[in-house]
N, C-alpha and C positions, 0 to 999 in steps of 0.2 A: 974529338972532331971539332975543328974548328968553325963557327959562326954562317963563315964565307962558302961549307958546307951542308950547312943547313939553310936556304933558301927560303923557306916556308916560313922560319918563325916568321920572317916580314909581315907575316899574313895574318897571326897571331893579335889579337886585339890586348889593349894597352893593360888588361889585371891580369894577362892571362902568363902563367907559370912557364918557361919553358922550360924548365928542370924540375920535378917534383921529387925533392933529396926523401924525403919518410914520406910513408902511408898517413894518416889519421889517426889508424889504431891499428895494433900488432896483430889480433885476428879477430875475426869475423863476428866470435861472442862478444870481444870489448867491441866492436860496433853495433850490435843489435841492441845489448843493454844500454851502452851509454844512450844510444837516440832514443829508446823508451824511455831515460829518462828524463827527457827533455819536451818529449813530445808526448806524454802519458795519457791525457784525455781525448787527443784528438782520433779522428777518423785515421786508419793507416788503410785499410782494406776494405773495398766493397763490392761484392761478387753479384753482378747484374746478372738476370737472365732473362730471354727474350720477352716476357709478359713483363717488365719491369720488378719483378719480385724480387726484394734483393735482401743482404745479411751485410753487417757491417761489424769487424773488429776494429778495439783502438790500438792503439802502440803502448798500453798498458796490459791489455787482454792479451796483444797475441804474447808480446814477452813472457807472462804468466805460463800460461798454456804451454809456450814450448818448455819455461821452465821444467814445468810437471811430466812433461811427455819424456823430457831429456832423463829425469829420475825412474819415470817408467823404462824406460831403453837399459839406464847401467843395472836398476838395482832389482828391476822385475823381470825384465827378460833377459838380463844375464848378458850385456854386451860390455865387450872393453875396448880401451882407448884405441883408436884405428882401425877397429871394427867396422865394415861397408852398411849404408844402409840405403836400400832399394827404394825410392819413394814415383808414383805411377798415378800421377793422377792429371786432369785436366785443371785449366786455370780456376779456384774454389779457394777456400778460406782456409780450408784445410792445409793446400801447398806451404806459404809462408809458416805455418803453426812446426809442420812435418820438418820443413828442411831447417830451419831456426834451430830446434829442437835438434838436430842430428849435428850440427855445430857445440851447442852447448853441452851434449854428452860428449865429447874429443871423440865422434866417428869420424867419419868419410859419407860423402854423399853421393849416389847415385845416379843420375836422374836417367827415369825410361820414360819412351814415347808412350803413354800408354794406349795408341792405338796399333801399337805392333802386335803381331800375329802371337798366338804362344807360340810356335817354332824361332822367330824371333828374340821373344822375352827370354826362352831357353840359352841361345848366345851368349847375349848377355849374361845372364845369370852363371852361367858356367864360368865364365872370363872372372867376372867381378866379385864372385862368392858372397854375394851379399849375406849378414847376420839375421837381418829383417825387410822388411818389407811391409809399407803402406801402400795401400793401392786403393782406387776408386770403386765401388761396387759393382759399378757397370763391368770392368773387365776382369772381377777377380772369380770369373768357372774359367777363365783361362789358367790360370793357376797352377793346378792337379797337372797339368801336360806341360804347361813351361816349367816346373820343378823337378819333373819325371827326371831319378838320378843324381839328382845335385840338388835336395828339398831347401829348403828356407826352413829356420826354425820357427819362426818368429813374425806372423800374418797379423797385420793392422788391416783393417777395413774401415775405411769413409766415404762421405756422401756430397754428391754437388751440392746439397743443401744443406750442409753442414755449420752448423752455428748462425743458420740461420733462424729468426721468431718461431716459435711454437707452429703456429699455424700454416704460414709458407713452407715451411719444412712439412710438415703433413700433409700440403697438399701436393706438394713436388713428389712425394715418395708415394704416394695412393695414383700417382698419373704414371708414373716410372712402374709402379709394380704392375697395375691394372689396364691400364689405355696403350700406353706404346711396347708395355712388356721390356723396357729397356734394360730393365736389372733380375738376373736368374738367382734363387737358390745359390747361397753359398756353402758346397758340399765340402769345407774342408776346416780344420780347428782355427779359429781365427777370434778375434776382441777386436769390438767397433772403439774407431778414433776417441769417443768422449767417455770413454771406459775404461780407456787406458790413461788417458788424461787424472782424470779422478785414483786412478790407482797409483802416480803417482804423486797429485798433492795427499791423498793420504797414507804416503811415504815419508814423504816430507815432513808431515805434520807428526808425526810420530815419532821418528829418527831424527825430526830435524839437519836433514840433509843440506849442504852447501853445494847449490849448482853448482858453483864458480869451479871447485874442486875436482871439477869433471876435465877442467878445460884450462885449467893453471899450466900444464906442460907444455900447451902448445906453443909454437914456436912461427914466425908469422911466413916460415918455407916449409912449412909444415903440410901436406898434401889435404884438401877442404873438398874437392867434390871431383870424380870419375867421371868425367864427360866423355861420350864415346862420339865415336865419330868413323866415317868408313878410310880404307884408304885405295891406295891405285889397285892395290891386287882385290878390293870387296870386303878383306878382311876385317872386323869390329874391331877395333883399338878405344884403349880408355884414354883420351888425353888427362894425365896426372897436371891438376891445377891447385896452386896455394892457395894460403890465404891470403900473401903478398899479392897473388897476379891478379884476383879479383879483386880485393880492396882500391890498389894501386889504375887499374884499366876501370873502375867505376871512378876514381878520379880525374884520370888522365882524360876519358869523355867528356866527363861534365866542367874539365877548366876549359874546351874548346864551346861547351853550349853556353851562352853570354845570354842572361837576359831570364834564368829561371830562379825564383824567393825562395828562400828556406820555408817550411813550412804553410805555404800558401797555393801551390801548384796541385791540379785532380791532373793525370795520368791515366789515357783508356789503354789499358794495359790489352789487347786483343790474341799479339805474338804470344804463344804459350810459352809456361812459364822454365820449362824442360829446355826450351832451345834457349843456347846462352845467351846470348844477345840482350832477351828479354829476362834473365835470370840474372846478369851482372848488370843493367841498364834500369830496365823495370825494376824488379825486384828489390836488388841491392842501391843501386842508385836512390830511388825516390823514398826507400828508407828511410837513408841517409838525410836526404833532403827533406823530410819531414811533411812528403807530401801523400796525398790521397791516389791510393790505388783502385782504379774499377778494373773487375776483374772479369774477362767475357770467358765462360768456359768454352763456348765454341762460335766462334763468327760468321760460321756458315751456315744460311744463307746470312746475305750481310744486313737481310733485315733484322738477325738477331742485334744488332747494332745500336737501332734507332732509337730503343728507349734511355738506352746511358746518355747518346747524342742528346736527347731530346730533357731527361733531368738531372745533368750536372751539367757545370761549368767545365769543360774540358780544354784543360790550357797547352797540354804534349800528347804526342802519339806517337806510337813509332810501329811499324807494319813493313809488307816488303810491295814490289811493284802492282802486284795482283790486287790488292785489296785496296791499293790509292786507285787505283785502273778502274774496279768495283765500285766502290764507294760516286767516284764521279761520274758514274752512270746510273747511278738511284735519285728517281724522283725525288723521293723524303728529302734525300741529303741534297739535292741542287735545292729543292726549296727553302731548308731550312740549316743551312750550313753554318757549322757553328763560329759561335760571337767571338769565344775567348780563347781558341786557339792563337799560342803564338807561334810557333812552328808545328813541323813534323819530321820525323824522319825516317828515312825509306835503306835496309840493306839485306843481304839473306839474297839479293838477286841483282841484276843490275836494273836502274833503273831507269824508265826508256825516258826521254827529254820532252814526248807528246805529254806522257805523262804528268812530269812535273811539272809543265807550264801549265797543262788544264785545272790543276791541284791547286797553283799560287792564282786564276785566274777566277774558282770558284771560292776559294777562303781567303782570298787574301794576303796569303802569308804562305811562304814558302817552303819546300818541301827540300831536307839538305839528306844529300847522298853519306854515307860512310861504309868502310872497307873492314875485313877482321874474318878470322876462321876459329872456329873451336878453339884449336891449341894456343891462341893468343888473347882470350877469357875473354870478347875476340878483338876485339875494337884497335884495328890498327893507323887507320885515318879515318877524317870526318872535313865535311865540309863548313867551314866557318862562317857563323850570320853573318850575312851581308856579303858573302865574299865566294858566293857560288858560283862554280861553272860549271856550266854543262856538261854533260858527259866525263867528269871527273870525279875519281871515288875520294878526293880533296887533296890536305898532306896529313903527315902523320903527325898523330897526339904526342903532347908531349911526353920528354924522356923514351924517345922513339927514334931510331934511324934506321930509315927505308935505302935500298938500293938495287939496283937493275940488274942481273948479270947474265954473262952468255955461257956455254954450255962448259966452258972448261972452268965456269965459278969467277972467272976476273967481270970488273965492274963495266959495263956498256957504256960507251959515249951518251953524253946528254941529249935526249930525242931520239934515241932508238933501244931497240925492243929489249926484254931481258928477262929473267925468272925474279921476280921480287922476292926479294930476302931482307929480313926483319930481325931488330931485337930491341931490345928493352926487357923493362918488369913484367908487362902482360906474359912473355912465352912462358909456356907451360913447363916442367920440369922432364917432361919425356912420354912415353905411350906405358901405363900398365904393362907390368911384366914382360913387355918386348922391347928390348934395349937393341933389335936386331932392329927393327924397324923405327926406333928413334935415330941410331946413326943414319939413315936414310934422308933423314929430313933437317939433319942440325950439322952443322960447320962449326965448331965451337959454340959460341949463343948467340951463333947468328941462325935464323931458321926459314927454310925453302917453301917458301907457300904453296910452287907451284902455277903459279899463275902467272901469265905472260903480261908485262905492262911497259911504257913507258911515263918518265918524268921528265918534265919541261921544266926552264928553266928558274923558273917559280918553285917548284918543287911540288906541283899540282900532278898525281896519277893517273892515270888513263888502265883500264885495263883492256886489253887488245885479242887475249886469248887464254886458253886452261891449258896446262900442259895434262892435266889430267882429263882422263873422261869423263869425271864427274860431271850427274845432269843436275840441274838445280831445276826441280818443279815446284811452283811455286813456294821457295825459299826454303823447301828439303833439297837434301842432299841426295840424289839415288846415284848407287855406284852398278856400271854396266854389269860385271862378274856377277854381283849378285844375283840382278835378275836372270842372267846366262844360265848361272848353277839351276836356278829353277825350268829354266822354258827344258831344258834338255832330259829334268827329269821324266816328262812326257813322253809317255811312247811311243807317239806319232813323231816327234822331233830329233831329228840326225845332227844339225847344227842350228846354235843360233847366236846371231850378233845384236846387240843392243846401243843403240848410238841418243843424244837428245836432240828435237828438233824444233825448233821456232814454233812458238802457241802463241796465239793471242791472249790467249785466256790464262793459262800460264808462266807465261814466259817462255817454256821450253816444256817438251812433252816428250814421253819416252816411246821410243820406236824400234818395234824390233821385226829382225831378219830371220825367217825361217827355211828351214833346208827341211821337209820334211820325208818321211819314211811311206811315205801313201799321201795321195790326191785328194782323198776324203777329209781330210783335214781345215780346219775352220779356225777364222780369227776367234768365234764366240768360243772355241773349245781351246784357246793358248789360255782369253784373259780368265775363264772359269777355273782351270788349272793355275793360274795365278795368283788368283782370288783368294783360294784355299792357304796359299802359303806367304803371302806379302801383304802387307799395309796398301791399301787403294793408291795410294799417289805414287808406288812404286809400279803398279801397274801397265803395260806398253798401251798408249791409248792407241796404238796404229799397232798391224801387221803387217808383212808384205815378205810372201812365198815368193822365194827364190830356187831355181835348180842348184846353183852353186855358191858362195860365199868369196869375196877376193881375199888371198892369201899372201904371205911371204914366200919364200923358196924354203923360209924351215917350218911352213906349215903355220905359222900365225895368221889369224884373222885378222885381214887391217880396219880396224873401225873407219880411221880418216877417206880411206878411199870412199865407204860408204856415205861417211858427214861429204863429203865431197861431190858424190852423185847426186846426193840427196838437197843440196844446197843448185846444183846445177839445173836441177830438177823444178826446185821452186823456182829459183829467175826465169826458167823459161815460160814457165806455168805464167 
C-alpha cells in the first residue's frame, strides 16, 4: 500500500517509525532478562494500597523470582513446554513475578478476572486446561467448585501483601483475616507464592539449573498468553497471542507516545493488570521502558488513589472514561492534581469530549483517546500528542492498515460508515481451539473488529456504532447471551432480553427485559439471582417487566428494536 494510502502517517511526528521491520527481541524472556539487566537496581514495581502501605520490587528482584518460580513450574510441579498456566490475581507484586515466570518456563499464560464467579472460573478452566494455577487468597474457597471435573493439578496461592516489609505484610493479613474477614480458610492442597519461589532457587542451587533452557525453543509466533474474551453468540473464546503480537503492539504504542525517558517515568498503573491493555501497555511496556510501576490493587473507591497521587511523582496514567470522569470530581484530586504528569490516556470505553476537556482543564495536560480489542494485543490506534481530536479514537499505529467496509466486505468511500477491518503484527493468531469461529472474524489477515466507524480524510477514526451487542461497562466487556442464559435460569422468568444503556456513571449500564411466569416477581429477586452467578458489573442495574418481548417472524428477539425504544424513551424523558 502505497503512502498516498496511508494519510495518517502525516500526523506521525518527525522520530516516529512508520514501518517497524523486527520487534526488539524475539520473545518475551529475551526482553524481561535483557531490561533487568540494564535496569537491575532500580524500583520496577510498587504495589500501593489505600493507607499508603506499600512493597516495592526492583528489576533485579522480580527477574530472580520469576527465575525461581519458572524452575519451580518445570522441575517441581512437573509442567512442560506449552503447558497453560492460570494466574488470578488483582494488581500486587506478585502478578509481574507469576506471569514473567510462566514466560520463562516456555508455558502459556492465562490470565483470569479474578473477580469471576467459580461458575465462571469453571469456563474458563475447562476451555483452557490450565496445568497450574496462582491465585490471590481472597478468591481461592472458590476453587473446590470452579475445578469440580476438570481439577488443576497444581495450586499457588499468594497475597495482596506479598513481598511486602515484614511488618505491613502482618498487619494487612491480621486486618484481611480478622476485621473485614476478607480471606477464608484455604480447604484444598495448595503452596504459598514465596515457598514455591524458595523451592525453586533451591533447585537451582543444587542441579544448577539453566533458566534460559526452558525458553531456547521459542519461537517469536510462538503462542505467550490465552486471552479470553466473549463473542456475538456469549461464547468464552481464548484470543491465541504471541509473543511477536505483544512485543510488537507495545512498540507500535509507544513509537506514537513522543515525549516518555527511558528509565525515569512512575506509571499509576490502576487498569488491572489481567485486562490487556494494561498488560501489554502497563505491564510490558514500562518494563521495557525501565520505568516505575505503582500498582493499585483496587481503585475503588477512587479514594483508594490518593496516597500514590499524593507520594510519587506520577508522569502516565492510563484508565478508561469512568475513572477520568471520577477522579475530576474528587475534592483531593481538584485540590491537589498532580505536578508531573505528562499525559494520559483514556480506552476500554469511549471517551466523552466533557470529559477530556475537564481532565486537560484541571492537570494541564491532555488526555489522548486510543482504539484496540483483545485480539489485537489491543492497541490499534492512538491519538498523537499534540495532535488530538475530539471525538476520534486517532489513526492507526504503526505497521498498521485500518479500513471501512460495507457488508459484502468491499472498502466504503471516504467519510462513510463501514465494519473496520485491521491488520498488522498486533492480530492475534486465532481463538483457542475454535478455528470455526476464527473464520468468522478473519479475511485472510485482515481482521473484522466489528465496530462501525468512519475515516476522514486524514485518516483520523470515528467510531459511530457496534455491530455487536457487546455492553462496555465501565471498560468490561458484558455480552447480552450471557446474562440471558442466566436471568432465564430463574423460575419466575419466561423470556429475557438484555440491551446496554447510557450511564453516567458508567458509561453504559446493562438492562434487562423480562417476560415473567407470575406478577410476583421483583427487580431485587432478578439482580439476587444474578448475583449468585455473575461478576457484579455484569449485573442488569435496571429491570423492566414486560408482557411480551419484540421478535422476528422466526421468533428472534430483536435487541435493536428495544436499544431503540429505549433511546426514544430517554430523548423524550
Amino acid at each position: 500500500m502505497e503512502d498516498a494510502a496511508r494519510p495518517w502517517r502525516a500526523f506521525y511526528g518527525p522520530h516516529v517509525r512508520p514501518e517497524i521491520e523486527a520487534a526488539s527481541h524475539r520473545t518475551l524472556p529475551d526482553l524481561i532478562g535483557g531490561v533487568a539487566e540494564t535496569y537491575r537496581s532500580a524500583p520496577a514495581f510498587t504495589c500501593v494500597l489505600p493507607n499508603g502501605m506499600n512493597g516495592t520490587l526492583s528489576f533485579a528482584q522480580v527477574d530472580e523470582m520469576s527465575d525461581a518460580l519458572a524452575i519451580y513450574l518445570r522441575e517441581v510441579a512437573g509442567l512442560g513446554a506449552g503447558d497453560r498456566v492460570a494466574v488470578q490475581m488483582p494488581n500486587a507484586l506478585g502478578f509481574p513475578v507469576a506471569a514473567f515466570a510462566v514466560f520463562k518456563a516456555g508455558c502459556v499464560l492465562v490470565n483470569v478476572n479474578p473477580l469471576y464467579t467459580a461458575e465462571e472460573m469453571a469456563k474458563q478452566f475447562e476451555d483452557a486446561e490450565p496445568h497450574a494455577l496462582i491465585i490471590i487468597d481472597m478468591y481461592a474457597d472458590k476453587v473446590p467448585i470452579a475445578t469440580r471435573g476438570h481439577p488443576i493439578p497444581n495450586i499457588i496461592v499468594t497475597r495482596v501483601a506479598e513481598f511486602f516489609p515484614s511488618m505491613p505484610r502482618g498487619i494487612v493479613g491480621l486486618v484481611q483475616k480478622y476485621w473485614d474477614k476478607s480471606v477464608a480458610p484455604i480447604e484444598l492442597p495448595h503452596i504459598r507464592l514465596p515457598d514455591a519461589i524458595a523451592a525453586g532457587r533451591a533447585h537451582r542451587a543444587r542441579d544448577h539449573v539453566e533458566v534460559s533452557d526452558y525458553s531456547a525453543h521459542l519461537e517469536p509466533d510462538d503462542i505467550a498468553v490465552l486471552q479470553y474474551t466473549g463473542g456475538t453468540t456469549g461464547v468464552s473464546k481464548g484470543a491465541m497471542l504471541s509473543h511477536k503480537n505483544l512485543i510488537l503492539n507495545m512498540e507500535q504504542t509507544f513509537e506514537l507516545v513522543e515525549g516518555l525517558e527511558k528509565g525515569k517515568e512512575i506509571a499509576l498503573t490502576a487498569l488491572p493488570l489481567y485486562h490487556i491493555f494494561a498488560f501489554t501497555v502497563n505491564l510490558l511496556g514500562f518494563w521495557a521502558l525501565g520505568g516505575r510501576n505503582l500498582l493499585i490493587p483496587n481503585p475503588r473507591p477512587l479514594g483508594n488513589l490518593r496516597r500514590a497521587f499524593e507520594n510519587y511523582r506520577i508522569t502516565w496514567m492510563s484508565g478508561v472514561n469512568t475513572l477520568f470522569n471520577g477522579l475530576a470530581n474528587e475534592v483531593w484530586f481538584l485540590d491537589t492534581p498532580p505536578r508531573h504528569l505528562k499525559f494520559a490516556s483514556a480506552g476500554g470505553m469511549a471517551l466523552q469530549a466533557a470529559v477530556a476537556e475537564r481532565w486537560e482543564e484541571i492537570t494541564g495536560k491532555p488526555l489522548l483517546q486510543g482504539y484496540g480489542l483483545t485480539e489485537t494485543a489491543p492497541v490499534l490506534t492512538f491519538n498523537p500528542l499534540g495532535k488530538t481530536r475530539a471525538g476520534s479514537i486517532g489513526v492507526p499505529v504503526p505497521s498498521t492498515e485500518i479500513v471501512c467496509l460495507d457488508e459484502a466486505g468491499h472498502p466504503v468511500p471516504q467519510g462513510e460508515a463501514g465494519e473496520i477491518a485491521a491488520r498488522g503484527p498486533q492480530v492475534m493468531k486465532g481463538y483457542w481451539r475454535r478455528p470455526d469461529e476464527t473464520a468468522k472474524v478473519m479475511r485472510g489477515d485482515w481482521f473484522l473488529t466489528g465496530d462501525i466507524g468512519v475515516m476522514d480524510a486524514d485518516g483520523y477514526i470515528r467510531i459511530v456504532d457496534r455491530k455487536k451487542d457487546m455492553v462496555v461497562v465501565s471498560g468490561f466487556n458484558v455480552y447480552p447471551n450471557e446474562i440471558e442464559d442466566c436471568l432465564v435460569t430463574h423460575p419466575g422468568v419466561l423470556e429475557a432480553a438484555v440491551i446496554g444503556v447510557p450511564d453516567d456513571a458508567s458509561g453504559e449500564a446493562v438492562k434487562a427485559f423480562i417476560v415473567a411466569h407470575d406478577t410476583g416477581l421483583t427487580q431485587a429477586d432478578i439482580r439476587a439471582h444474578c448475583k449468585e452467578h455473575l461478576t457484579a458489573y455484569k449485573i442488569p442495574k435496571t429491570v423492566e417487566f414486560r408482557d411480551a418481548l419484540p421478535k422476528s417472524n422466526v421468533g428472534k428477539i430483536l435487541r435493536k428494536d428495544l436499544r431503540a425504544a429505549e433511546l426514544a424513551r430517554t430523548a423524550a424523558e
